[in-house]
N, C-alpha and C positions, 0 to 999 in steps of 0.2 A: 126793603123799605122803599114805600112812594116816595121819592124826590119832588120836592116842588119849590115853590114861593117860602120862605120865610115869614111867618105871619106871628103879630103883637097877639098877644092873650089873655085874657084873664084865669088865671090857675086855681084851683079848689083842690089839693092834693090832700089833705086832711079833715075838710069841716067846708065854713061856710064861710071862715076867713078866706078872701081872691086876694093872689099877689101877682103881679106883673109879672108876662114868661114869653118867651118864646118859641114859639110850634114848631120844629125843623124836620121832622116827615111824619109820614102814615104807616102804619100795619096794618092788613087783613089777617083778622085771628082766623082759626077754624073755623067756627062758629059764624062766621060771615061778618061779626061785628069790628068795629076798626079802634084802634089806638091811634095817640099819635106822642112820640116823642119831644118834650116842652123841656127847655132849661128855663129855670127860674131862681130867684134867692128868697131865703129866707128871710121872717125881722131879724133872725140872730147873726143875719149877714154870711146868709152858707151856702154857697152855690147847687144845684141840684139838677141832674139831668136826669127824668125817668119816663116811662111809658105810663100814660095816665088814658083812661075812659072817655068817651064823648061827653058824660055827666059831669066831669070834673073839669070842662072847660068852658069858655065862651067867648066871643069875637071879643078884643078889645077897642072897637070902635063906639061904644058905648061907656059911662062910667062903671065902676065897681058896683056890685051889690051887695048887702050884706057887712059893706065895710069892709075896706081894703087894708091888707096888713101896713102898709106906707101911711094912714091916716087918711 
């Protein structure tokens, strides 16, 4: 796993709902394409750390789109 910076995010792990996460590194798959591992919570208030796609996230230096599970 790439080590780096710690980076804010916005999460899509299901749909189109973004919940606030944290990026905490990178994988290079096989395939050349990258992961990167995000903790984030649930609204059901459930903690989650998994390896999610480049499509399933986005800087969170911007607001949510789509409507963020926090409101």
């Amino acid at each position: 796993m790439a080590a780096g910076r710690i980076r804010h995010v916005w999460a899509r792990p299901d749909g189109p709902t973004e919940m606030p996460g944290l990026l905490l590194g990178w994988q290079r798959q096989r395939d050349g394409s990258w992961t990167a591992l995000v903790t984030y919570v649930t609204p059901r208030e459930r903690i989650v750390t998994e390896w999610l796609t480049l499509d399933q996230l986005r800087p969170a230096d911007t607001a949510s789109y789509g409507g963020s599970a926090y409101g």
